[in-house]
C-alpha positions in Angstrom: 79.5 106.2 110.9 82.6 104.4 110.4 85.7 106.4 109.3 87.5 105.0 106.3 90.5 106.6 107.2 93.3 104.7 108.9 94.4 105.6 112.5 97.1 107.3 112.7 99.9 106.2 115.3 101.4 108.2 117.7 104.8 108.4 119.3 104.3 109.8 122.7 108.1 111.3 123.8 109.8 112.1 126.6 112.5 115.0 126.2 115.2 115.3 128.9 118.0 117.7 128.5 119.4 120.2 131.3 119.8 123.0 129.0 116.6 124.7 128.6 117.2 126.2 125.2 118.1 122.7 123.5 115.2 121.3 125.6 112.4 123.9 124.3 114.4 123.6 120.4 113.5 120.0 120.4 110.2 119.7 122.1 108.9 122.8 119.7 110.7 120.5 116.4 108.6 116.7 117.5 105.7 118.7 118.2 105.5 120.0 114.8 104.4 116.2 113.9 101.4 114.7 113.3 102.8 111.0 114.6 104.9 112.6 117.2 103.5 113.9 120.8 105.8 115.2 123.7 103.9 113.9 126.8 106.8 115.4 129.3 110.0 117.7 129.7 112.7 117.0 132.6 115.9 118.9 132.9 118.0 116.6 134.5 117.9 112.5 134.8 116.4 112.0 138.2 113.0 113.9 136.9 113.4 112.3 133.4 112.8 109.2 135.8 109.9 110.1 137.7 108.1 112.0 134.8 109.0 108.7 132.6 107.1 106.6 135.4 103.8 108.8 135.2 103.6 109.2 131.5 104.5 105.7 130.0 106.0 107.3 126.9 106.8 105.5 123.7 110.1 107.0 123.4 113.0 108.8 125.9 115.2 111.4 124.6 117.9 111.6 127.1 120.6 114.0 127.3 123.8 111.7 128.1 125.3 114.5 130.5 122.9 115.9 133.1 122.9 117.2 136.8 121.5 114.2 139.3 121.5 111.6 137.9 123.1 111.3 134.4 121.3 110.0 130.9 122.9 106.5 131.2 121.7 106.2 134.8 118.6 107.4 133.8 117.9 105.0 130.7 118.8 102.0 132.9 115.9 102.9 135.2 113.5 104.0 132.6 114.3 100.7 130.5 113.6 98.7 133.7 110.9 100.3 135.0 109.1 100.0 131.5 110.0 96.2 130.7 111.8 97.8 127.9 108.6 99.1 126.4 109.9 102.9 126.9 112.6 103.3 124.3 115.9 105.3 124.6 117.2 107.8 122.1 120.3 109.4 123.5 121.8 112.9 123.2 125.2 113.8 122.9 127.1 116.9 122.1 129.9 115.8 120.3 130.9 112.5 118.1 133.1 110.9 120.4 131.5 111.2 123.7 133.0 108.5 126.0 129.8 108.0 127.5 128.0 106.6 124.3 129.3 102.9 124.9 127.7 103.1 128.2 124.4 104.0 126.8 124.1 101.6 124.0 125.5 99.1 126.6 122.7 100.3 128.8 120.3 99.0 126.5 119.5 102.9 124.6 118.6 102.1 120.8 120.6 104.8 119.7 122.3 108.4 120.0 121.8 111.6 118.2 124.5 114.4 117.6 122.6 117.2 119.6 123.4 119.6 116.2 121.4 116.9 113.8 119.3 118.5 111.7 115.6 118.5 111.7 114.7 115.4 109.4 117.9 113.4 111.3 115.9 114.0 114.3 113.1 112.8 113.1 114.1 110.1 111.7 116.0 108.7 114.8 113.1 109.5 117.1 111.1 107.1 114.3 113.1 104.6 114.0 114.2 104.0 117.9 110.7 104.6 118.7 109.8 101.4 116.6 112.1 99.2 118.5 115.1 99.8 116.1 118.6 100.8 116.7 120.0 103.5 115.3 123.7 102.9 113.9 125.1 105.4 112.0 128.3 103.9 110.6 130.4 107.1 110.4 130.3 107.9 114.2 128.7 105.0 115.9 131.1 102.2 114.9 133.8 104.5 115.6 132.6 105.7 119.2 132.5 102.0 120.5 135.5 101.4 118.6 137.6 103.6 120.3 135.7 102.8 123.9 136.2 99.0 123.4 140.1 99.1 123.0 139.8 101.7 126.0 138.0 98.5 128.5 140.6 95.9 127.4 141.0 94.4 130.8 137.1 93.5 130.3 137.0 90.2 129.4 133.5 89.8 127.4 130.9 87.1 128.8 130.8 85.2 125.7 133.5 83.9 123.3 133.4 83.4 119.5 134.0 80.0 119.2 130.1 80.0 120.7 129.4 81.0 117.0 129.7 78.8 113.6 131.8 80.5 111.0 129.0 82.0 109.4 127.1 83.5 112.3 130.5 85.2 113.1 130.7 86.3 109.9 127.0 87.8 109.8 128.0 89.6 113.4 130.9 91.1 111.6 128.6 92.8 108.8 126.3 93.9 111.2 129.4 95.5 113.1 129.9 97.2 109.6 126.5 98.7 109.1 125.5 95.9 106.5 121.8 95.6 106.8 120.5 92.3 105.8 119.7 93.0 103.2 123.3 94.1 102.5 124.7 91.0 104.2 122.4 88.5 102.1 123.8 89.7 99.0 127.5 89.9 99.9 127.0 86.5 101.5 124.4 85.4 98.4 122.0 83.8 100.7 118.3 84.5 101.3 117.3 87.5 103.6 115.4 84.8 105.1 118.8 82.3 106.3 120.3 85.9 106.9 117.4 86.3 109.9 118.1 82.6 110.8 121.7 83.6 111.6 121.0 86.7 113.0 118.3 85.0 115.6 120.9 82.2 116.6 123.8 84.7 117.1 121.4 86.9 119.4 120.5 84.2 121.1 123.7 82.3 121.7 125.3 86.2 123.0 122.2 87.5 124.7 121.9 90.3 122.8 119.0 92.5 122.6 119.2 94.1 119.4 121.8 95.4 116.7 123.4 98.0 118.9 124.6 95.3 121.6 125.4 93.3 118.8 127.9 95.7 117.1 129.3 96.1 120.6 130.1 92.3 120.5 131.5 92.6 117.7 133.9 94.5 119.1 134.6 93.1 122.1 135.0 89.6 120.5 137.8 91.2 118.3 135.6 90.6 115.2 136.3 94.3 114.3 138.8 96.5 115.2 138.4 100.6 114.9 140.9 100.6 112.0 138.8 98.1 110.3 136.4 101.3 109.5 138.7 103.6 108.4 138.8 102.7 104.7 
């Protein structure tokens, strides 16, 4: 007999954290989902690693600070490893963690504030798990704000004048948590040219998604930290 009822899709997690009781809270929360499995634990990066490598998971929910081998470390080799099919969530305790450039930089999709509450979870794990960054324009923006004008002596690998006027003004709005949405309408083009733009830009800076591409942003002096504040 053939069921009429669609399949439903689950997200198979990996949970890393070193401290046991923020470990077990978050395991026993995603577990309380239908679409959500946890396939492993590991209390510190180096067995986030090797428990990743075994259990293929959809999704990696790294602590940024752990014993070993750290979260960053961890999500490099996890993201390679997996051809980028693994996705990284990262886990931080407070706002302005200096390490959260280094993840996003390191290819995660996102970080979570490790007090989030329950449905912020879940929606991160969601939406990271589906190949989306997570960019919360309150903390994120800020965090790689303050991080970018710390690396000054960086020179970045690309330049603006790479980009036409309008692509760099697209990269700007996605540096300010416009989603396209957002941007066609403040620009009054189509979501469709909006994409168009977005695809070129990505291209032409070898970005990989909208968290690198906020961290251009930056780096290109597009957006400054006090360019958030109002």
């Amino acid at each position: 007999m053939i069921s009429t009822e669609k399949e439903l899709s689950v997200i198979r997690a990996l949970v890393a954290d070193d401290q046991a009781v923020v470990r077990t809270g978050f395991v026993n929360l995603l577990n309380t989902q239908e679409d959500i499995e946890v396939v492993g634990e590991a209390e510190d990066g180096a067995q986030a690693i090797r428990i990743a490598a075994m259990t293929r998971p959809d999704l990696a929910l790294l602590d940024i600070r752990m014993p070993h081998k750290n979260g960053i470390d961890a999500a490099r080799e996890i993201l390679a490893a997996s051809d980028g099919a693994t996705k990284v969530l990262m886990l931080t305790t407070f706002g302005l963690d200096e390490y959260v450039y280094d993840a996003l930089a390191a290819g995660a999709g996102g970080f979570l504030l490790k007090d989030a509450t329950f449905p912020e979870l879940l929606h991160a794990v969601r939406v990271v798990a589906a190949g989306n960054a997570l960019l919360s324009p309150e903390i994120t923006k800020r965090v790689i704000g303050e991080f970018v004008h710390a690396r000054a002596s960086r020179l970045p690998a690309h330049s603006v004048g790479e980009l036409t006027a309008r692509e760099a003004e697209v990269l700007t709005l996605i540096a300010r948590g416009l989603s396209n949405a957002e941007i066609a309408r403040r620009l009054t083009i189509t979501d469709h040219t909006v994409k168009t733009h977005i695809n070129r830009l990505f291209a032409k800076l070898e970005l990989r998604d909208r968290a690198q591409a906020v961290i251009a942003a930056y780096e290109l002096g597009l957006v400054r930290a006090r360019d958030n504040a109002g």
